[in-house]
Structure formats: structure tokens, C-alpha cells
C-alpha positions in Angstrom: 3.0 -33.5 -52.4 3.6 -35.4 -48.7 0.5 -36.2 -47.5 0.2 -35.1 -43.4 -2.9 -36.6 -41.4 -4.8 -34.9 -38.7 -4.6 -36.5 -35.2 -7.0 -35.9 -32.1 -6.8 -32.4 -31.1 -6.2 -31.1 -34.6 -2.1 -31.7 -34.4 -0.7 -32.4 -38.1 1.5 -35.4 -37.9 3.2 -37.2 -41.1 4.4 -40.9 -41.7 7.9 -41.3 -42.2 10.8 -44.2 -42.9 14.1 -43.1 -41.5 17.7 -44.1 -42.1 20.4 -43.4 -39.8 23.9 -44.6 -41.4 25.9 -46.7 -39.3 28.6 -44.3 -37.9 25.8 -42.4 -35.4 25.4 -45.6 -33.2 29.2 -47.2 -33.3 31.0 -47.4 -30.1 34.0 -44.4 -30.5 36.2 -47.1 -29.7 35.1 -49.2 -32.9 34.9 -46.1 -35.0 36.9 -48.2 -38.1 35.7 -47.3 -41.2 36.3 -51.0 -42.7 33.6 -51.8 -39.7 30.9 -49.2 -40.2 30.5 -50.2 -44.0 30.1 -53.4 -43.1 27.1 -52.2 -40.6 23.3 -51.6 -42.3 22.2 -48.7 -41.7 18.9 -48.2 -38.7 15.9 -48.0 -40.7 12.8 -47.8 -39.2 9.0 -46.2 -39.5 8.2 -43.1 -37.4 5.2 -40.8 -37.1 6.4 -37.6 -36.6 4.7 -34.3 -35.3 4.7 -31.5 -37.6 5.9 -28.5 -35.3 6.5 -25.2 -37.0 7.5 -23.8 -33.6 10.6 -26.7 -33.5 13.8 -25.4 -35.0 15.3 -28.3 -35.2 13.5 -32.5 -35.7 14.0 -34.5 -33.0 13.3 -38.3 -32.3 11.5 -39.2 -29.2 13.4 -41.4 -26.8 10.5 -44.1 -27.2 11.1 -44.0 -31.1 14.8 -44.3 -30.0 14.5 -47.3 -28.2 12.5 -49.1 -30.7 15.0 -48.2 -33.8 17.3 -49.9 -30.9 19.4 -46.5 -31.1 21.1 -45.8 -27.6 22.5 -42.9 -27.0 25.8 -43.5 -25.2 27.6 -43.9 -28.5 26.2 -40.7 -29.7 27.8 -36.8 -29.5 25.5 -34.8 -26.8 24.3 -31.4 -28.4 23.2 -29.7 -25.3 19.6 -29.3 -23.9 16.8 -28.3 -26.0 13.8 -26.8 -24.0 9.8 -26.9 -25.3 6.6 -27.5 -24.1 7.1 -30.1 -22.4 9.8 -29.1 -20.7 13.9 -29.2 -20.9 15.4 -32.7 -21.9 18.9 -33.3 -23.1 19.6 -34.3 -26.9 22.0 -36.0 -29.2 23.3 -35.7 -32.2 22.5 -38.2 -34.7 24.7 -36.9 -38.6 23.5 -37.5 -41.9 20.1 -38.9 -41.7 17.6 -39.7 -44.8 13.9 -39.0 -44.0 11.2 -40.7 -46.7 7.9 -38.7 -46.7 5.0 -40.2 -48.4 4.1 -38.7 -51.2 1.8 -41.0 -52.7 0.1 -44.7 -52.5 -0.8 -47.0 -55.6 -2.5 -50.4 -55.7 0.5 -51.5 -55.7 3.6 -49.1 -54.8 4.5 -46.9 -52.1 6.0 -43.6 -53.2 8.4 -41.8 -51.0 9.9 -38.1 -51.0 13.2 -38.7 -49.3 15.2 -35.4 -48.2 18.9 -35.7 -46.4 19.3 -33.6 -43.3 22.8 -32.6 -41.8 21.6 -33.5 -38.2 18.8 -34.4 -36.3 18.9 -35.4 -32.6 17.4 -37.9 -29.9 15.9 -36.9 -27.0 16.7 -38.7 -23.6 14.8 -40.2 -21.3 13.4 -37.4 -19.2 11.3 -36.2 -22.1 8.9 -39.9 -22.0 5.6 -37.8 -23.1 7.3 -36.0 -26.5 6.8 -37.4 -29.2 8.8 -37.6 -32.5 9.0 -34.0 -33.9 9.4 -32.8 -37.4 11.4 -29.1 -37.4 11.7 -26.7 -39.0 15.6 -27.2 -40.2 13.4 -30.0 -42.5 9.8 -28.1 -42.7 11.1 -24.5 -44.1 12.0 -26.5 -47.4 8.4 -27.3 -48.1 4.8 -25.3 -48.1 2.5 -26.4 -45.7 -1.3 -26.3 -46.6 -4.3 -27.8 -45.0 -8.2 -28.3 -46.6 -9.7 -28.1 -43.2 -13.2 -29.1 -44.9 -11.6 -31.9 -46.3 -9.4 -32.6 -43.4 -6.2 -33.5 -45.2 -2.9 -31.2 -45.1 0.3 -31.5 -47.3 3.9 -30.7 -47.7 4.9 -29.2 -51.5 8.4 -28.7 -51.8 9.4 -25.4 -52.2 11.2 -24.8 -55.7 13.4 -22.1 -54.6 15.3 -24.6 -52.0 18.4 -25.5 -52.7 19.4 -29.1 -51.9 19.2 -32.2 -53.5 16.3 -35.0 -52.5 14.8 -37.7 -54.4 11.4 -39.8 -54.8 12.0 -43.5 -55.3 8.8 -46.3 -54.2 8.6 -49.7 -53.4 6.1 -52.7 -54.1 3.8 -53.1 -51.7 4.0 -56.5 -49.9 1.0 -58.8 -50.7 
């Protein structure tokens, strides 16, 4: 199970590494596939909000900029409206999202699932944060110990789709 934490005003909010394969942040122009296997792909730690009432998980333009990911090189998808009002987004393909699932003394254990697409938000939404939808949230069972204060993520069984837990040593 992916462990979720709960923030200031009650909001669920998980730790996550992502990867973002080289082709989402190549010029067009440069679009040589020689060239983008040569390229690492972005990886980078996010904190997400969980948001059941988000169809589709979306990275904050703040999060954007730190991964160093700009959206010039990448397809628009249109405006997405929430909340916080209507921003427009962009497609980012093929992106790997590590969950915790568990910490040792020694390892971190991660519950990585693939998604199709996810998208970047642009500047005019600067107070949204990272969001965690539901295109990635309806493959798992969400349940919270309020007198505990800890909520987690159980992957449903009757989901199709491949994903995969893997860890790494903790730096000491």
C-alpha cells in the first residue's frame, strides 16, 4: 500500500518520483530518434495532491520549472478549468509515477504505474499545486484512519495494466 500524508487543512497529498522520457521536452525540430535515446530522461520528486474530483493529474507550473520542463516544445491539450480557475495545459506522453509504498532502515520501496498522458499547467495557474487524478487514482482504493491520521492507496486487483515495485538504497 502507498502511503498518503495529511497536510494542513485535512488535504491528502502523496510523495512521488516522476520520469518523463526524453521525447516530451525535445525541440520538434530535433525530434531524431538517434537524439532522444541519447537524452536521460527528467526525473524528479514531486508532492502531489490527491484530488478525486481531477480527471486527469497534472503538474504545477512551479513543479514544471524546477524539473526544468518548458512547455514550448510540448503539444497544448486545451484548457482545463478547476477551483482555481481556468489555466491552459500540455501534454506530456508516457510518464512513470513511483508511489511510496514502503521505507526500511535501509531501502526505499516504490510502486511505479505508467500513465498514457499527464499534462503541465502554465503559468497563469501559480497557486495550483501538483495534482494526482483520477486517470491514475481510479486504479487504486483510497482509505484513511482518521484516528490514526494516515491514508493509503491499495491497488485495485481488478485493474488491468501492468506496474511494478522496485526500491533503492537509501544514501548514508
Amino acid at each position: 500500500m502507498c502511503k498518503l500524508f495529511i497536510a494542513e487543512g485535512g488535504d491528502l497529498v502523496t510523495p512521488a518520483t516522476i520520469s518523463i522520457p526524453a521525447r516530451n521536452f525535445v525541440a520538434p525540430i530535433l525530434r531524431d530518434e538517434e537524439l532522444i535515446h541519447s537524452i536521460e530522461p527528467i526525473e524528479g520528486h514531486l508532492f502531489f495532491l490527491v484530488d478525486t474530483g481531477a480527471s486527469v493529474t497534472c503538474i504545477s507550473h512551479g513543479d514544471a520549472n524546477r524539473l526544468a520542463i518548458e512547455t514550448r516544445y510540448l503539444e497544448p491539450a486545451g484548457d482545463v478549468t478547476g477551483i482555481g480557475g481556468k489555466c491552459k495545459i500540455f501534454k506530456l506522453g508516457n510518464v512513470e509515477i513511483a508511489l511510496i509504498e514502503k521505507l526500511t532502515e535501509d531501502r526505499i520501496w516504490y510502486h511505479i504505474e505508467e500513465l498514457e498522458q499527464i499534462y503541465v499547467m502554465d503559468k497563469t495557474a501559480t497557486k495550483v499545486p501538483s495534482i494526482l487524478g483520477m486517470d491514475l487514482l481510479q486504479k487504486f482504493d483510497i482509505s484513511t484512519k482518521r484516528e490514526r491520521d494516515t491514508a493509503s492507496l491499495a491497488r485495485l486487483e481488478t485493474v488491468a495494466g501492468d506496474f511494478r515495485i522496485t526500491s533503492r538504497t537509501i544514501p548514508s
